[in-house]
N, C-alpha and C positions, 0 to 999 in steps of 0.2 A: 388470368394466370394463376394456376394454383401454388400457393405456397409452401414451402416442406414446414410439417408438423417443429420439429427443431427451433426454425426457423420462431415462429408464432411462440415459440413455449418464450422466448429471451423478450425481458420488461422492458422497455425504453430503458437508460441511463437517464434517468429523473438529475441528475447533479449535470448533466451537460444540456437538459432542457430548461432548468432553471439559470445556467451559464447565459443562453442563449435571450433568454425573457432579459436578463441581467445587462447584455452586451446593447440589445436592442432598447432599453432606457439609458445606457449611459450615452450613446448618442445623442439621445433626445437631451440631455444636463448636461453635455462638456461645455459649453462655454458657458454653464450658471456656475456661483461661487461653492455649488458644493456635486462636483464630480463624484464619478460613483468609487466604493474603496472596497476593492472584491479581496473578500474573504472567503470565496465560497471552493477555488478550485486547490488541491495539493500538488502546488508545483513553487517548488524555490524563486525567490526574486533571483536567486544565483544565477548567474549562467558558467558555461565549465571554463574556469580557469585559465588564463595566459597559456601556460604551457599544452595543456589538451587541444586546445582552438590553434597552437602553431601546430600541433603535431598533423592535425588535418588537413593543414595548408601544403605542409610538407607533400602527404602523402599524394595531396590531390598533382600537384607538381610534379613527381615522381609518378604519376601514373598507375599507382597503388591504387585500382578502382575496381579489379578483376575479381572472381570467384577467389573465396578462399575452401578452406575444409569447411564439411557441412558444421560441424562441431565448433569452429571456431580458428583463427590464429593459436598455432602453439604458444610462440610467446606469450601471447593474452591469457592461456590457461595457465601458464607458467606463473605471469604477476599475480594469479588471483588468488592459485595455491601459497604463494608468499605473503599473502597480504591476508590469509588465513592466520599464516605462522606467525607471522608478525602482531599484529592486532588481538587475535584468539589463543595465541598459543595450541592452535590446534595442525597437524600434519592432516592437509586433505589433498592426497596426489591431485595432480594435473589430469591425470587422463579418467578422472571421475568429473570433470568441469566439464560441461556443455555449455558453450557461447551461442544466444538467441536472440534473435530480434524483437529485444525486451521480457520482461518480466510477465507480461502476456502469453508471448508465445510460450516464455518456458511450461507455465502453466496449464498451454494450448498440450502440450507435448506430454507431460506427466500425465493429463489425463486421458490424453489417446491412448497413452498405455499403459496405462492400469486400470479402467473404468470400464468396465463392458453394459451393455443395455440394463437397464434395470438396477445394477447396481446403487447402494448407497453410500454418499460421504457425508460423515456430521462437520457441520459448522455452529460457531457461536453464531447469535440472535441477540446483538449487532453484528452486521462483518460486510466487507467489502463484497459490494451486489455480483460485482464482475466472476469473481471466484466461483459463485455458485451457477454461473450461465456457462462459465468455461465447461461443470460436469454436467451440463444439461447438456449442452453442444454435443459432449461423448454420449451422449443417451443414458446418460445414469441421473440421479438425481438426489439434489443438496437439502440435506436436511436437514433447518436450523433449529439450534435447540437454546431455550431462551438462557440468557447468562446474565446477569444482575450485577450491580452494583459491588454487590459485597463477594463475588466471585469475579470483581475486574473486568466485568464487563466478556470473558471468557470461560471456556469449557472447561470443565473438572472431572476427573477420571471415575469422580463418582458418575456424574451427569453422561459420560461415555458410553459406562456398563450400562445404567438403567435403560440407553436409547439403542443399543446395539441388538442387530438382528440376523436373522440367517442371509438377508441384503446388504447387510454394510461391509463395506469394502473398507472403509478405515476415516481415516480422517483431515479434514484441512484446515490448520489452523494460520493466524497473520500474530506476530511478535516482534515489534511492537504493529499494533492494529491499526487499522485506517477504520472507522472515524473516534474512535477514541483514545490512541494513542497509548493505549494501557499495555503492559508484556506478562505473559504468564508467568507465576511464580514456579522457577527452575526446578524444586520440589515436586512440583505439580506434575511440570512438564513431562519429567522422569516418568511418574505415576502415569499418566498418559499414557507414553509410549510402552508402557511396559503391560498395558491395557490392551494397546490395540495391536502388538504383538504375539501374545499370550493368543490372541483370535488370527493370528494368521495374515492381520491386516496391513495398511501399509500407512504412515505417519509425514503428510505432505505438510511442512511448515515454509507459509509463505514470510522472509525475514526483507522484505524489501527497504524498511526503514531501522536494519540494526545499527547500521552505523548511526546516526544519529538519536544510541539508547543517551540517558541524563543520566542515569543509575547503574552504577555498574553490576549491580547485584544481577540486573534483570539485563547487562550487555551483553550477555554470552548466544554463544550459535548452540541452536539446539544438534547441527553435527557433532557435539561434544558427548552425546547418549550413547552413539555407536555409529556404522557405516550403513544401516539400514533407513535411517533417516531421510528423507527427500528436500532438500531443502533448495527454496528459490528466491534468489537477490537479483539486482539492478543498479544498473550506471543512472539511474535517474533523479533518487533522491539526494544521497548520502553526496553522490559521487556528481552531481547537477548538470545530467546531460538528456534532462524529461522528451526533447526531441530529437533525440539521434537512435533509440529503440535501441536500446540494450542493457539485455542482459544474459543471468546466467542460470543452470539447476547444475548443483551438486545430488547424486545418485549413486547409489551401489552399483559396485563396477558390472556388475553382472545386466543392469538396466541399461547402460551407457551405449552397445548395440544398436538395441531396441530406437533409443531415442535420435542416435545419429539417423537409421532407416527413414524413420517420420520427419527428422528435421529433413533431409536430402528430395524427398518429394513435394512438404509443405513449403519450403522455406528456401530451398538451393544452399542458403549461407545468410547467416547475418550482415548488417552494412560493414563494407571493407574500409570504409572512408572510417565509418565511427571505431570501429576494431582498431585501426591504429591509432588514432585519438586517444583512444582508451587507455593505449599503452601509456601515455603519459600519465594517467592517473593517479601513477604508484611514484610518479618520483618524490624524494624527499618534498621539494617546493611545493607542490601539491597535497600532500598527504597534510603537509603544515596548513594547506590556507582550508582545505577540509575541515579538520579541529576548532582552527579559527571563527569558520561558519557555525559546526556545532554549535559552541559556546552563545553564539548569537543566538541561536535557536531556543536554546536554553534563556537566556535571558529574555525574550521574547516572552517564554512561555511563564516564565517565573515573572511578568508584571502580570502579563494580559488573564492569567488565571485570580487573581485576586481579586482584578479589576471585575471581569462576570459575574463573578461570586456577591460585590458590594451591587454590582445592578440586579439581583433576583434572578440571576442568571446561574444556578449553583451547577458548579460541574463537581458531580460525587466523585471522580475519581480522578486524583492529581496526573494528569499525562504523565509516561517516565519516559516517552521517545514521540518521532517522531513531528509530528505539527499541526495535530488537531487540539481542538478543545471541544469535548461531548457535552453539550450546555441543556439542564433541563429549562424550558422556556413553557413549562404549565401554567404557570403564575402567571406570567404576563397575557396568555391566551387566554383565562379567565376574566383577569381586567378588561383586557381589550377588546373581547368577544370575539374569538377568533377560534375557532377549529381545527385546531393543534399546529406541528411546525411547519406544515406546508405552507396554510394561512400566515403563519408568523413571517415564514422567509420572505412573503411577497410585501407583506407588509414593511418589515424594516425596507426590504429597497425601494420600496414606492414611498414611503417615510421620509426614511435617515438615508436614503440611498449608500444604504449598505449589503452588498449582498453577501447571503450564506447559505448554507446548504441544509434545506429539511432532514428529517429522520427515514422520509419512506424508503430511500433508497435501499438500507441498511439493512432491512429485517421488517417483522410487522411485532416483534414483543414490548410494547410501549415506543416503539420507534417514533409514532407521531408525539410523544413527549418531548422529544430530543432534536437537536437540531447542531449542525456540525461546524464552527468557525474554526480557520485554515489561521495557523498562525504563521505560515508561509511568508507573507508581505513583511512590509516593516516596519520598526517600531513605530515610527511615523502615522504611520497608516491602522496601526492597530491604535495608538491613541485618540485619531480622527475617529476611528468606528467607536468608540468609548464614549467619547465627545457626545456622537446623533446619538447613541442609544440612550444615553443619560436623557437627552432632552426628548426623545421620543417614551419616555417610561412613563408606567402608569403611575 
């Protein structure tokens, strides 16, 4: 059978292959005294909230399982608009919100159309693998450009102009990032967009973990530039519904068309069951135990990062969202003689039976230095992985 070229260009997900190696040892240790304590995948121990989990019982009850708008439930675009105003202080109409089947599809959708063949998007060099297979899917292609430490691990408007070409289409940036957790400095961001505007281009920031900034400096919606902005969230992280696939893209109204057409052919409609669920997301009760988890996340992150740090594990740049921890693990691959993160990750869970997640996925700019712990789990379990590594250290 021949396979389409598209097809062949997309890399494994190296972070659900190593899941998978990960799933297939903890089998093998559940009933020894040291079970396996996965840190490797970004997904809340939360699951969504009392009131969301009734709201879907309701609907299923009620028979609410039918087609809705390709775009989503009004109401739904309605809460999200207010939970802009609320939260951002920003007025972002309702009828610029497309409701999708996740933060994927929106993704899938943006770049259907605005990508054409050949085209180029820059990305930071770390950055989530997936974003860059989304514009290869479109036949365009991602073009990571390395971003350091002391740039956050992200693209700078300097680093923009110097890579832009008569191919690039514009840009795709993640605030706060998957796997470092880091948010562009709002300064920057501006500079940014005012870069790749100046060229015609177009400014896709994926914000799937804003809600869960620590800093407020760096909490804000890059929608607050202007209405040309492309921006895409989800009910998965902030909002802890990682299995019910939803999300959303904010788009200039003028795009909004366009993206209903491609949703109504790809897509029909996102799940009506999770649409109404969703609806509950915004009530007071929830908005509260939301906060509530932040905070935990935050203190999470505020042990578990000093902890890395005293194991030789330095993460150069203090997460400000999110729930990774970007750990440089060169030092111990020396000691141990090991062959950067990939080696290390199999190492700890064959070890410590701890799993995490290598660098390859991310990029190839010192990625195999790097290796990704999900501070996801909890406190519990992030002390247990502290515990083996300590005793696993050279």
């Amino acid at each position: 059978m021949k396979i389409a070229q598209r097809a062949e260009r997309i890399e494994p997900f190296y972070v659900m292959e190593v899941a998978k190696a990960a799933h297939q040892l903890a089998r093998e240790v559940a009933r020894s005294d040291r079970p396996m304590v996965f840190l490797n995948i970004g997904e809340p121990d939360f699951t969504a909230p009392p009131l969301v989990r009734e709201a879907a019982e309701r609907a299923m009850r009620a028979g609410r399982t039918q087609y809705t708008h390709a775009t989503g439930l009004d109401a739904l675009r309605e809460k999200i608009s207010g939970w802009y105003r609320q939260r951002f202080g920003l007025e972002v109409p309702a009828s610029r919100i497309v409701v999708t089947a996740g933060a994927s599809a929106a993704l899938q959708l943006a770049c259907l159309a605005l990508v054409d063949a050949g085209d180029e998007i820059l990305m930071p060099d770390p950055s989530y693998p997936c974003n860059r297979h989304f514009v290869s899917a479109a036949d365009g292609r991602a073009v990571l450009v390395p971003a350091s430490a002391a740039e956050r691990f992200q693209l700078s408007a300097a680093a923009v102009e110097a890579n832009w070409n008569e191919l690039t289409r514009g840009v795709l940036l993640a605030s706060p990032s998957n796997p470092t957790g880091t948010s562009i400095e709002p300064q920057e961001l501006r500079r940014i967009h005012d870069v790749v505007r100046s060229r015609g281009g177009v400014t896709i920031v994926d914000e799937i973990y804003l809600g869960l900034s620590h800093d407020e400096r760096f909490g804000q919606s890059a929608l607050a530039l202007d209405d040309q902005v492309i921006s895409i969230n989800s009910f998965s992280k902030y909002f802890s519904m990682t299995g019910w696939r939803l999300g959303w893209i904010v788009a200039p109204q003028e795009l909004v068309p366009v993206l209903e057409r491609l949703a109504q052919n790809l897509f029909i409609c996102p799940s009506t069951v999770s649409q109404y669920a969703a609806l509950a997301c915004f009530e007071p009760e929830s908005l509260a135990e939301y906060q509530r988890r932040r905070a935990e996340f935050k203190a999470r992150r505020d042990w578990f990062i000093p902890a890395l740090n005293g194991l030789g594990l330095p993460v150069p740049v203090v997460p400000d969202g999110a729930f990774y921890a970007w750990a440089d693990c060169s030092d111990w691959c020396r000691a141990l003689d090991l062959r950067g993160s990939w080696e290390f990750a199999f190492a700890a869970m064959e070890r410590a039976h701890v799993a995490v997640t290598p660098g390859r996925d991310f990029g190839s700019a010192e990625t195999r230095r790097f290796v990704r712990f999900s501070t996801a789990s909890s406190m519990e379990h992030l002390q247990e992985a502290v515990h083996r590594l300590r005793e696993m250290a050279p």
